[in-house]
C-alpha positions in Angstrom: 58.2 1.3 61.3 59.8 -1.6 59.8 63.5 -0.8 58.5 64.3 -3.7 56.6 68.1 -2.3 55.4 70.8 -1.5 57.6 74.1 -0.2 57.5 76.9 1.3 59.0 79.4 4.0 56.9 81.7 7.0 57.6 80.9 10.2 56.2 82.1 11.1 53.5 82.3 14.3 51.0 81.5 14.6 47.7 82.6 18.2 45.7 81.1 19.4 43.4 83.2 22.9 42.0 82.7 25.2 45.1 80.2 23.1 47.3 80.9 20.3 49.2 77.8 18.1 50.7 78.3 15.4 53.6 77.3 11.9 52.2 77.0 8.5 53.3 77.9 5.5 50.8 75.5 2.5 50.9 78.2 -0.5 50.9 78.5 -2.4 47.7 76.6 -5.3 49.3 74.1 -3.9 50.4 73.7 -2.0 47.1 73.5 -5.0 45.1 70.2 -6.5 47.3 68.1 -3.0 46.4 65.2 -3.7 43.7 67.2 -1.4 41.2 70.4 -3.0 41.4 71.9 0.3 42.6 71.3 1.8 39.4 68.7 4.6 40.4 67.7 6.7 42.6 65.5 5.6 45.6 63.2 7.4 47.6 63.7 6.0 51.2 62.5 6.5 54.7 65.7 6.0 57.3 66.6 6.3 60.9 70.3 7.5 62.3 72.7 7.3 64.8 76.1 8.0 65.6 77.7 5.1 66.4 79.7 6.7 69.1 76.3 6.9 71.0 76.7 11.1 71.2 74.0 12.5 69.4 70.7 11.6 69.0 68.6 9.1 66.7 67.7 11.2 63.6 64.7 10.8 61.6 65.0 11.1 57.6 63.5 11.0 54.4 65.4 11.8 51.3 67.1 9.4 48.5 69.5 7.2 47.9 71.2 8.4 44.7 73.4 6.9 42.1 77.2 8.5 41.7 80.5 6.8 40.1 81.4 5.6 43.9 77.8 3.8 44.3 74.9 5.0 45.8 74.5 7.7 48.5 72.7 9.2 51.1 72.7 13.0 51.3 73.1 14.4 54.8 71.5 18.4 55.2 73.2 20.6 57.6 70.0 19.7 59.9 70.4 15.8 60.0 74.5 16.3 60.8 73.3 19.1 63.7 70.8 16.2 65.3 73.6 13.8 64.8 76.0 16.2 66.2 78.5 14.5 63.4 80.7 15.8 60.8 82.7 14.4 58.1 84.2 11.1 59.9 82.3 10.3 61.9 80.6 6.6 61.4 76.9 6.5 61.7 74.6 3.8 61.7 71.7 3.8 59.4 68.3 1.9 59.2 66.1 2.7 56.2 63.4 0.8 54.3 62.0 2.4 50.6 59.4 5.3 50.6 56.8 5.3 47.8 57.9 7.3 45.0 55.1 9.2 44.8 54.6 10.2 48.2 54.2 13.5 49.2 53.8 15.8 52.5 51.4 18.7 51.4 51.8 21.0 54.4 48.0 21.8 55.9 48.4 25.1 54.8 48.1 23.9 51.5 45.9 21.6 52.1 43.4 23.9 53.1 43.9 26.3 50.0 43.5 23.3 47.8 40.4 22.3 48.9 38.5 26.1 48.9 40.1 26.8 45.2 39.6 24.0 42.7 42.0 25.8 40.0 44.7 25.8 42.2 44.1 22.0 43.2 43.7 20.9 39.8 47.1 22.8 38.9 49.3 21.2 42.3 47.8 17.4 40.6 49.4 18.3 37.2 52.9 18.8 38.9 55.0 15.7 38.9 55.4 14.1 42.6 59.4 15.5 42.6 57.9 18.8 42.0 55.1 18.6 44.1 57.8 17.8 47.1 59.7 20.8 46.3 56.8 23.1 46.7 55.8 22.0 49.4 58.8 21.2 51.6 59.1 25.2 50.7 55.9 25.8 52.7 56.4 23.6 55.2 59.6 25.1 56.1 58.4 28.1 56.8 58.7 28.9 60.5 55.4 31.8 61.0 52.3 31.4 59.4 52.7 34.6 57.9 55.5 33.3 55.8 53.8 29.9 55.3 51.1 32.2 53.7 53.4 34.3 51.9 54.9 31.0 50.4 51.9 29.8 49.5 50.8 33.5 47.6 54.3 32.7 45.8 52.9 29.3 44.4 49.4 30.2 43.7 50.8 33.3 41.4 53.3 30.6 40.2 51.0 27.7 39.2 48.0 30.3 38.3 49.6 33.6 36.8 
């Protein structure tokens, strides 16, 4: 895949009350040369590294979002375990913009769209942030069983 952007940052923290998440700043620069400017967010797809070499290269899709500071990457607990990083540490990142509207609809789902039209029609009305939610709640699942559990969850939320 073709990474067009690249950068290199420390992590970082931002708080917010009680929780504090592990972030990585895009550099001013670099902020200026996205299509928004820097002023929205941005779905992207990005690879990781730590640039001490420890660690190993971590896939990612998330969003570069806007905050006072400029714009930022959000790192889940999962993307710092693969990394083996913590609050910094510099990592190198490589990342080129998702579509907007993509989204991965666990098989799962897939399947029990296609056998029941109502529940199809009612995943399409979603919006694609929503969609991504749902799903990524699926997908997550580690058993089928709870996969199919899950999905019970969101057929009795999007049908009643």
């Amino acid at each position: 895949m073709f990474l067009p952007y690249e950068f290199t940052a420390e992590i970082d923290k931002i708080d917010y009350g009680r929780m504090v998440y592990a972030v990585l700043f895009v550099p001013a620069a670099l902020e200026a040369k996205l299509p928004d400017g820097g002023k929205s967010k941005l779905r992207i797809v990005a690879e990781l590294q730590k640039t001490d070499g420890e660690g190993k290269r971590t896939e990612h899709a998330g969003a570069l979002l806007p905050e006072a500071r400029g714009k930022y990457l959000l790192l889940s607990k999962r993307v710092l375990s693969g990394l083996k990083a913590e609050i910094g540490d510099e990592v190198h990142v490589a990342f080129a913009l998702d579509d907007p509207d993509r989204v991965d609809v666990p098989p799962v789902l897939t399947d029990a769209m296609a056998e029941e039209p109502d529940l199809h029609d009612a995943w399409h009305s979603l919006t694609p942030g929503k969609q991504r939610g749902l799903a990524y709640r699926i997908a997550q699942a580690k058993t089928e069983p709870t996969q199919i559990k899950r999905l019970d969850e969101l057929r009795m939320e999007l049908l009643g």
